[in-house]
C-alpha distance (Angstrom), angle and dihedral (degrees) to the residues before:
residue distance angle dihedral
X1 . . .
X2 3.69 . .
X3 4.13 118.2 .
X4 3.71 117.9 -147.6
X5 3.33 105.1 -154.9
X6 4.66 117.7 -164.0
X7 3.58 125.2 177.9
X8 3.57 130.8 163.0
X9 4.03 94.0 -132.5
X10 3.65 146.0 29.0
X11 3.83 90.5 -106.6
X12 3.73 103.0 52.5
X13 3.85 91.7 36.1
X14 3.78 80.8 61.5
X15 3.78 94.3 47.3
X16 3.74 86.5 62.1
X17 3.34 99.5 48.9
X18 3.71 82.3 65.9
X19 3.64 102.0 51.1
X20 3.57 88.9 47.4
X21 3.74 87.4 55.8
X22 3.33 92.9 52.6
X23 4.16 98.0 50.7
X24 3.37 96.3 93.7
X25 3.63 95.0 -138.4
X26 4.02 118.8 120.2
X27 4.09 97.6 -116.9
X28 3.67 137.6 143.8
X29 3.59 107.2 -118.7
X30 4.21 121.8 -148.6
X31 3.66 115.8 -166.7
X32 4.27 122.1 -155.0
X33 3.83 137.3 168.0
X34 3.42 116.6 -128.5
X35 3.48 90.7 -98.4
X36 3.71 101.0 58.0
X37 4.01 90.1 28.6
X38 4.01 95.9 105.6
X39 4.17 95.3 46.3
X40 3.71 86.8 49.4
X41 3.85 95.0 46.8
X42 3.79 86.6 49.4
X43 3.96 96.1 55.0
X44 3.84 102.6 33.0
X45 3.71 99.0 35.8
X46 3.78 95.1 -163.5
X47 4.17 118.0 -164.0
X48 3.86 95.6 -137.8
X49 4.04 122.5 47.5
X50 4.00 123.7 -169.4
X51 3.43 105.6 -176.6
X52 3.91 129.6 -170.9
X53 3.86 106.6 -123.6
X54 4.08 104.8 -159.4
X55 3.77 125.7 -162.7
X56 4.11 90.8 -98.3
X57 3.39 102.1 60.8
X58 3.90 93.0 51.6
X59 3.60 91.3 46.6
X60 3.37 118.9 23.4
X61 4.44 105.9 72.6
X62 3.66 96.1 -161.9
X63 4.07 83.4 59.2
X64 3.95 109.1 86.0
X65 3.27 104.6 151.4
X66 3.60 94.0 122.5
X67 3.83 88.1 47.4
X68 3.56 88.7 66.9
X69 3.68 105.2 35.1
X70 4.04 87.3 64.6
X71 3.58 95.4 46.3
X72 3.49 85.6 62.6
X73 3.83 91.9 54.2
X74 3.91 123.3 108.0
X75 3.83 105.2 -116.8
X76 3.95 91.0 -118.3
X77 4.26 91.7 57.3
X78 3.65 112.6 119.1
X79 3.65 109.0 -133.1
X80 3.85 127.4 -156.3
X81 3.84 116.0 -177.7
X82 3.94 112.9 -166.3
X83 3.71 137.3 179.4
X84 3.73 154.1 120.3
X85 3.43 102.7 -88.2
X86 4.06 122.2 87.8
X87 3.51 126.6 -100.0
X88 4.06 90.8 -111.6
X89 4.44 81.8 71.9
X90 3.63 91.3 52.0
X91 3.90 131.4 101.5
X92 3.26 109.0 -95.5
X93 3.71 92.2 -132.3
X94 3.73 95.8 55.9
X95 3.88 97.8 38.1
X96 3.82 88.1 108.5
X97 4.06 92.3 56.9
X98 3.44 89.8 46.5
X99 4.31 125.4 105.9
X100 3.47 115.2 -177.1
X101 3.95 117.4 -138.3
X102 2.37 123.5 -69.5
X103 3.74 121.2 35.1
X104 3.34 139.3 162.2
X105 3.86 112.5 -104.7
X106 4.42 93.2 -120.1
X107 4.09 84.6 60.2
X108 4.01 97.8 44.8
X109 3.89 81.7 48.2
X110 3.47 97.6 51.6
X111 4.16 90.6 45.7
X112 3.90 90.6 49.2
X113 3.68 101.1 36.4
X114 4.11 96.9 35.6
């Protein structure tokens, strides 16, 4: 299993480097910014995806970012979106990928791992 992980800062691209530690699954774990998110996707082609969903990209419509990050995905890549805001703020086509924060570690498991 390989673990893309995509935040939008240092800080939260840190905070999933810890729930990823914390899975208890046996994965190699990449780590990208937002900005470099797509390039890595493209060269590591990981199987599982948690990806930090920020405020911006749910609200502002000339962000789509996200829009083009997942139509770069494989169909069979496992997508977990996190983040602080509530599911009312999300997309309404990626509500069911999305975990509010936080969460304990048993639920993001069960989202990521199925």
């Amino acid at each position: 299993m390989k673990i893309l992980l995509v935040a939008s800062s240092s800080p939260m691209l840190e905070a999933l480097k810890m729930i990823a530690a914390h899975l208890g699954t046996e994965a190699t774990v990449i780590a990208a910014v937002h900005e470099d998110a797509i390039a890595t996707l493209l060269v590591e082609e990981p199987t599982h995806v948690i990806y930090d969903l920020d405020e911006e990209q749910m609200t502002d419509p000339r962000f789509t970012f996200w829009k083009s990050f997942r139509q770069n995905l494989p169909a069979n890549t496992r997508i977990v979106l996190c983040g602080f805001d509530r599911l009312s703020r999300v997309p309404e086509d990626d509500r069911s990928r999305y975990l509010q924060l936080p969460i304990r570690i048993e639920e993001f498991r069960r989202a990521l791992l199925g």
